[in-house]
KOLPA-284476 format. One record per residue (C-alpha): residue in three letters; y, z, x. Coordinates in Angstrom, 2 decimals. Layout:
REM residues N
<atom rest="ALA" yy="Y" zz="Z" xx="X"/>
...
//
This chain:
REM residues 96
<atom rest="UNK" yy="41.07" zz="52.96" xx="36.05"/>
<atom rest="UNK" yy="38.58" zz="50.60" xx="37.05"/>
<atom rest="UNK" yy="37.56" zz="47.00" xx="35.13"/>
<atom rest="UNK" yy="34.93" zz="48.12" xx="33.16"/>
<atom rest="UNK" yy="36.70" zz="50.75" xx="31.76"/>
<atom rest="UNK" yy="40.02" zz="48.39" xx="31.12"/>
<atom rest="UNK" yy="37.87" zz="45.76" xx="29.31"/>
<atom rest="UNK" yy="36.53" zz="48.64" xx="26.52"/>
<atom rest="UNK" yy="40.05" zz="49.64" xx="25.96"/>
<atom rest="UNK" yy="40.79" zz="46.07" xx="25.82"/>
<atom rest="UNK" yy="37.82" zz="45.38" xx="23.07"/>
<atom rest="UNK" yy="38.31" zz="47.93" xx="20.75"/>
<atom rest="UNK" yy="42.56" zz="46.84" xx="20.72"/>
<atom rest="UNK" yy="41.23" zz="43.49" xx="20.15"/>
<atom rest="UNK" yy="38.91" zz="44.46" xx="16.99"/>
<atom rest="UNK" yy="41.67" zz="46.78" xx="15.90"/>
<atom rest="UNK" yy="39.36" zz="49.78" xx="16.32"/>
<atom rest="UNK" yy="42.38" zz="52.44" xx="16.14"/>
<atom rest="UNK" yy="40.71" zz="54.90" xx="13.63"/>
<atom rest="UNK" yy="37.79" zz="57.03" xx="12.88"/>
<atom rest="UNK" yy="36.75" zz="54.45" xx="10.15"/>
<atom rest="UNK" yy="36.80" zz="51.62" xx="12.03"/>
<atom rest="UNK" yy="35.30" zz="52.22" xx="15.17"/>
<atom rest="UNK" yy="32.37" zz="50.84" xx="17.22"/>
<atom rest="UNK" yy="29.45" zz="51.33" xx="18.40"/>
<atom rest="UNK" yy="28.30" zz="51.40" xx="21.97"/>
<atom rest="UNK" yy="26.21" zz="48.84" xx="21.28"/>
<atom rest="UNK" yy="28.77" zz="46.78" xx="19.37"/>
<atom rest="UNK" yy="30.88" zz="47.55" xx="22.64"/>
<atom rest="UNK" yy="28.49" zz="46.42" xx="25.14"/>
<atom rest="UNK" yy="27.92" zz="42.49" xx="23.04"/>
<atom rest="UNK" yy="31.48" zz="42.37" xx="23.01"/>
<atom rest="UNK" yy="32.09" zz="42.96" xx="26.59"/>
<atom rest="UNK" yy="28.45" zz="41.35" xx="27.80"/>
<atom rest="UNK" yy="30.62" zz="38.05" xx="26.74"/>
<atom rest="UNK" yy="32.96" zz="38.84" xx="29.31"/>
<atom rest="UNK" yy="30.95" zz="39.95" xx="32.03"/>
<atom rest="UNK" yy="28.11" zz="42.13" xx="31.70"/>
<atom rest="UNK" yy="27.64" zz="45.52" xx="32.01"/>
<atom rest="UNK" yy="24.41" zz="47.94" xx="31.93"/>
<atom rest="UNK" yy="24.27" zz="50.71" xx="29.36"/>
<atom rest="UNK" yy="24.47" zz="53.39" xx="31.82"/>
<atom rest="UNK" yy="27.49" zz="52.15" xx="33.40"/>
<atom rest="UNK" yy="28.82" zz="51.82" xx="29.73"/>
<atom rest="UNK" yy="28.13" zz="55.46" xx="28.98"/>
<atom rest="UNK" yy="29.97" zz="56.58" xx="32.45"/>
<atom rest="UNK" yy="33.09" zz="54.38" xx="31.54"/>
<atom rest="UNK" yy="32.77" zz="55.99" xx="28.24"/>
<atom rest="UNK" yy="33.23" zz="59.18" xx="28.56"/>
<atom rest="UNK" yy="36.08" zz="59.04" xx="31.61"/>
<atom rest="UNK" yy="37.77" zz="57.41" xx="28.62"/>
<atom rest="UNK" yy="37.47" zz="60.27" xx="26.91"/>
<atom rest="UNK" yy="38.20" zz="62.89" xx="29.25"/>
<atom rest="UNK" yy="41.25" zz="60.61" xx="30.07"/>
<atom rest="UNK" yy="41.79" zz="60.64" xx="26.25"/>
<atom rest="UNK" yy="42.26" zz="57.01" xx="25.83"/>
<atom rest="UNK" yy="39.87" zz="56.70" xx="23.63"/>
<atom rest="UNK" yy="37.77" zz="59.02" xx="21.01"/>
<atom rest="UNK" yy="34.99" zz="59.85" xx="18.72"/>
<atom rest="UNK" yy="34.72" zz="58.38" xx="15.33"/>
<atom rest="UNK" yy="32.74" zz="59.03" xx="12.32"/>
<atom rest="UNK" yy="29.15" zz="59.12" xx="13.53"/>
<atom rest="UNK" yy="26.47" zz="56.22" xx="11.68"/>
<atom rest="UNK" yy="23.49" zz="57.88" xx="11.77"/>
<atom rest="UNK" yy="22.93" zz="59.14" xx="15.23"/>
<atom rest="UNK" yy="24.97" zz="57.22" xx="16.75"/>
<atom rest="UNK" yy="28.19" zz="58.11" xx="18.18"/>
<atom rest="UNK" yy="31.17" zz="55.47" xx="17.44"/>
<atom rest="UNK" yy="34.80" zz="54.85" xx="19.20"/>
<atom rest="UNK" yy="38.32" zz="54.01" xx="18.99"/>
<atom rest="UNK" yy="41.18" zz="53.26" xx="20.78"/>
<atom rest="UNK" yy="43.67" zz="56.42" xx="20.19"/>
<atom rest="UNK" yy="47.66" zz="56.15" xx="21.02"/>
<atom rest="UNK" yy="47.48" zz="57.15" xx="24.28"/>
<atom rest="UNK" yy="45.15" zz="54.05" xx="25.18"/>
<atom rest="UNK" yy="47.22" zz="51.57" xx="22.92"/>
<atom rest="UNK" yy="50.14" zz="52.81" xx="24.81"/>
<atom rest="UNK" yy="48.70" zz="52.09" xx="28.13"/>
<atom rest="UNK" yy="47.00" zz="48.82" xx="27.29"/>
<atom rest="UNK" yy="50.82" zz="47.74" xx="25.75"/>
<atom rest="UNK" yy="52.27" zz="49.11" xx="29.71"/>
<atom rest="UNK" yy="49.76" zz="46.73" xx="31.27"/>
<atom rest="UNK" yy="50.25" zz="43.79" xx="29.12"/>
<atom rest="UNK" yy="54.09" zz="43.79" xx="29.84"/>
<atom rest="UNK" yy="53.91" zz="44.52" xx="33.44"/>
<atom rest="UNK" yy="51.51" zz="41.48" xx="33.59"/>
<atom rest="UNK" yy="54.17" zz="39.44" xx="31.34"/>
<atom rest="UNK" yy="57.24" zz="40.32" xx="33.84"/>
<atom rest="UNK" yy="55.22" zz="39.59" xx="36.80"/>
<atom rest="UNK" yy="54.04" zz="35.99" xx="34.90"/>
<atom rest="UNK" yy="58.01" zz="35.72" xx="33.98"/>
<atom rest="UNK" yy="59.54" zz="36.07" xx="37.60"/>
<atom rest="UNK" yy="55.90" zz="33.90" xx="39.66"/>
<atom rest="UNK" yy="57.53" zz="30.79" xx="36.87"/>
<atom rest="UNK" yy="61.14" zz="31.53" xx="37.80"/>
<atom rest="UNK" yy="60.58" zz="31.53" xx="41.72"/>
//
């Protein structure tokens, strides 16, 4: 999984986007991460759907045309695995 694809996960965990009602946009997706770093629409789209096809994230209820997002277990799950890798390895770099 590739940066890009890590920091949607990472934005819809943050906004607590876990269910059909309370998912975002792409649009709302892209501001959030443009703040980060930005990102073009197409490559937003791409990232999107490997997340889906990964099933880390899916569909939510559609407003007006537009299709909407949220992080499902399996994505929570492996956003948790990463943050507590990155806390061991930030435990034993302060202990050495």
């Amino acid at each position: 999984m590739n940066q890009c694809c890590f920091n949607i996960l990472i934005v819809l965990y943050q906004k607590q986007a876990m269910d059909e009602k309370l998912s975002l946009s792409k649009n709302d997706i892209k501001a959030l991460i443009d703040k980060r770093k930005p990102v073009s629409m197409v490559t937003l789209k791409r990232r999107i759907k490997e997340l889906l096809d990964n099933t880390y994230i899916s569909e939510g209820e559609k407003d007006c045309n537009r299709k909407r997002y949220y992080i499902n277990d399996n994505g929570i799950n492996y956003v948790n695995n990463i943050v507590n890798i990155k806390n061991k390895l930030d435990i034993k770099k302060n202990q050495a």
